[in-house]
C-alpha positions in Angstrom: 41.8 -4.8 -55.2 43.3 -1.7 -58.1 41.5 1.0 -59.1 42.0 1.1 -62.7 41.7 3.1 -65.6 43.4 4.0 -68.8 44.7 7.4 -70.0 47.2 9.3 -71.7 50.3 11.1 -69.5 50.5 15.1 -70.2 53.6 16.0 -71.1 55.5 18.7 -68.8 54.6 21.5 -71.1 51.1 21.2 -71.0 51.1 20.1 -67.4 52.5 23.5 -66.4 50.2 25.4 -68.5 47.3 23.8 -67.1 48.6 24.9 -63.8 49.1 28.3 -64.4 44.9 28.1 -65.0 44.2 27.9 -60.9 42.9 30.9 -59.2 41.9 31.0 -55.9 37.9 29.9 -56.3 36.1 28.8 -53.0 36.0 25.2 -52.2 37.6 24.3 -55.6 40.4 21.5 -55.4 43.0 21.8 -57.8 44.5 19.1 -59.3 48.6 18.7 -59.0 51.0 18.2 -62.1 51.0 14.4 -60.7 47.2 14.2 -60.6 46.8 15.7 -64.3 45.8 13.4 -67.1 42.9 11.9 -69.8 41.1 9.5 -69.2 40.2 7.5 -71.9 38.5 4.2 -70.5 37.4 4.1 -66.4 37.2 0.2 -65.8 37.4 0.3 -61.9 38.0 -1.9 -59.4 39.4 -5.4 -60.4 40.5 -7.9 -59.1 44.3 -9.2 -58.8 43.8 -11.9 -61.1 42.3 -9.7 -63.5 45.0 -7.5 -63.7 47.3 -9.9 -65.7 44.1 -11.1 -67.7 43.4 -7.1 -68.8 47.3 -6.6 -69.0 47.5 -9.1 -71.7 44.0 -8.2 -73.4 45.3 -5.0 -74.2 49.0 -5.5 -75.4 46.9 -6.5 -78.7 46.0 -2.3 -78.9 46.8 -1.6 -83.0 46.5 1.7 -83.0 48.1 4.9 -84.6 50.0 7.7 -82.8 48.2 11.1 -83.0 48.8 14.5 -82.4 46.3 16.0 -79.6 45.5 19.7 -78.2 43.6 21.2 -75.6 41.3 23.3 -76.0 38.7 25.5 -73.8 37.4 24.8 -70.4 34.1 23.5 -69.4 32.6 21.8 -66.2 30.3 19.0 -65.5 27.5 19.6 -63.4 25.1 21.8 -63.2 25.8 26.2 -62.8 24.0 25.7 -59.1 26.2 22.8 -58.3 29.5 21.6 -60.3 31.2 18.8 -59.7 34.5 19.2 -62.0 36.1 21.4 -63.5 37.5 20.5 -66.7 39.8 21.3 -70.0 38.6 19.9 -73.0 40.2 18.3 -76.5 40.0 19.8 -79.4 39.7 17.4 -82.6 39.0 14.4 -80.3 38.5 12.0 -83.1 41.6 10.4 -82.5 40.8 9.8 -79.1 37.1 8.6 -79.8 39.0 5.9 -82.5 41.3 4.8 -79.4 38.6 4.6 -77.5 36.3 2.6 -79.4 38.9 0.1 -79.9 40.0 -0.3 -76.0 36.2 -1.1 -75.6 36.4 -4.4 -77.3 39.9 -5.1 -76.3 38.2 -5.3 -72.4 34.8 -6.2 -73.2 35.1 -9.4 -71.7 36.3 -8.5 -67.9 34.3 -4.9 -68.3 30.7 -4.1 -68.6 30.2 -1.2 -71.1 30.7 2.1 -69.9 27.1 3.8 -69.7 28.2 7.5 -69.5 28.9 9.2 -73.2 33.0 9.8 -73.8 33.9 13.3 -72.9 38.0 13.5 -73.7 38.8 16.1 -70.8 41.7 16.9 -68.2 40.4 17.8 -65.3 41.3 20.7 -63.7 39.7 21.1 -60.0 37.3 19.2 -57.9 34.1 21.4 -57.0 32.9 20.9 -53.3 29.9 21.9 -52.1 29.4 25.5 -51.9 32.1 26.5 -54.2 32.6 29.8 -55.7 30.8 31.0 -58.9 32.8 29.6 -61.9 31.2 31.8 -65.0 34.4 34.4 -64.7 37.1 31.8 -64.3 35.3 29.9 -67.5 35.5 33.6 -69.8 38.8 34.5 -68.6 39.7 30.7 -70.0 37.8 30.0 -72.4 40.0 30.4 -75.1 43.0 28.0 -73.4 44.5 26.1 -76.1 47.8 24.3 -75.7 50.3 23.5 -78.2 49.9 20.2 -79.8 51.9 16.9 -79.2 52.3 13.0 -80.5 50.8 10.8 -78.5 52.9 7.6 -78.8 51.1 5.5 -75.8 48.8 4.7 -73.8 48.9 3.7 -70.2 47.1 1.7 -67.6 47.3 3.3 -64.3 46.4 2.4 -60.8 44.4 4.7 -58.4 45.1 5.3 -54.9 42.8 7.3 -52.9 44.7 9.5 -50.3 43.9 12.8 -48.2 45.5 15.1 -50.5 43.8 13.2 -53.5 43.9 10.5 -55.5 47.7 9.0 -56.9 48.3 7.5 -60.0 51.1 4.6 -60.8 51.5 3.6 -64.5 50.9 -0.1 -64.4 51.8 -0.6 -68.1 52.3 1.4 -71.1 50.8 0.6 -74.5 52.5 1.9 -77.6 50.9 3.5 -80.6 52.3 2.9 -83.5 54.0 5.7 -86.1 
C-alpha cells in the first residue's frame, strides 16, 4: 500500500542552498538534496486501486504557475523538544490557493486534513536529546532564496528506508502560464 503525498520539486539552486544551512547540531538528521521538498497536501497510505482513482481526480488541477521563495527558518515543536526543523515560504498565498483547490479535487478518497497548512521545507529531523537550536535559528534567520516558477506539481510515493525516507514522482501535474 503507497505512502502518498503531494509537493513541489526544489530546483538544484535552492536545493544546494538549503544544504549549505547544516551544521553539525546533536542528534539532528539532515535531510539530503533527494529528501528536500514542500509538501503541499499529506494524503497517506492508499490503497493500489486508489492510486489510479486519485491519479485521475487530480489531472482536473486548473491552476496558475507562481513564482515562490524561501524565506527564514523555524521549527515545530516545542524549544525543550523539537521535532523538525524547517525553512519557511515567504508570500505563501499562492501555495495556500493550490492548496485549497487539491482539497476538493481529493475530498472523496481523503478525509480533511486536521493540522493547519504550514508551506515549509524541511530541513533536519530533531531526535531526542538534540542540541540547542536558538543559535543555528539567528545565524539563519534571514535565509532567503532567490525566487523561481513553479510550473507543477507532483504526486510522490514514500518509502521508508534506514537512511530516511525516498521519494519517487508518481505523476506530475502542470500549472498553467
Amino acid at each position: 500500500m503507497p505512502r502518498l503525498f503531494l509537493g513541489l520539486e526544489l530546483p538544484e539552486h535552492q536545493c544546494q542552498q538549503l544544504l549549505a544551512l547544516q551544521e553539525p547540531i546533536v542528534s539532528l538528521r539532515w535531510q539530503t538534496a533527494a529528501q528536500l521538498h514542500l509538501t503541499v497536501r499529506f494524503i497517506g497510505d492508499v490503497q493500489d486501486l486508489q492510486v489510479a482513482e486519485l491519479t485521475s481526480a487530480l489531472a482536473a488541477l486548473d491552476a496558475p504557475a507562481f513564482l515562490l521563495q524561501l524565506g527564514g527558518v523555524g521549527y515545530f515543536g516545542s524549544p525543550q523538544r523539537p521535532s523538525i526543523l524547517w525553512a519557511g515560504v515567504v508570500a505563501p498565498a499562492p501555495l495556500q490557493a493550490l492548496r485549497e483547490q487539491v482539497d476538493e479535487l481529493i475530498a472523496p478518497w481523503c478525509a480533511a486534513d486536521p493540522q493547519r497548512f504550514v508551506p515549509h521545507v524541511t530541513l533536519a529531523r530533531c531526535g531526542p536529546g538534540s542540541g540547542p537550536l536558538q543559535g543555528f535559528l539567528q545565524r539563519r534567520r534571514g535565509l532567503l532564496s532567490s525566487p523561481w516558477q513553479v510550473k507543477e506539481l507532483c504526486l510522490f510515493s514514500s518509502d521508508p528506508g534506514s537512511g530516511g525516507s525516498r521519494y519517487s514522482v508518481l505523476a506530475r501535474y502542470p500549472l498553467e502560464g
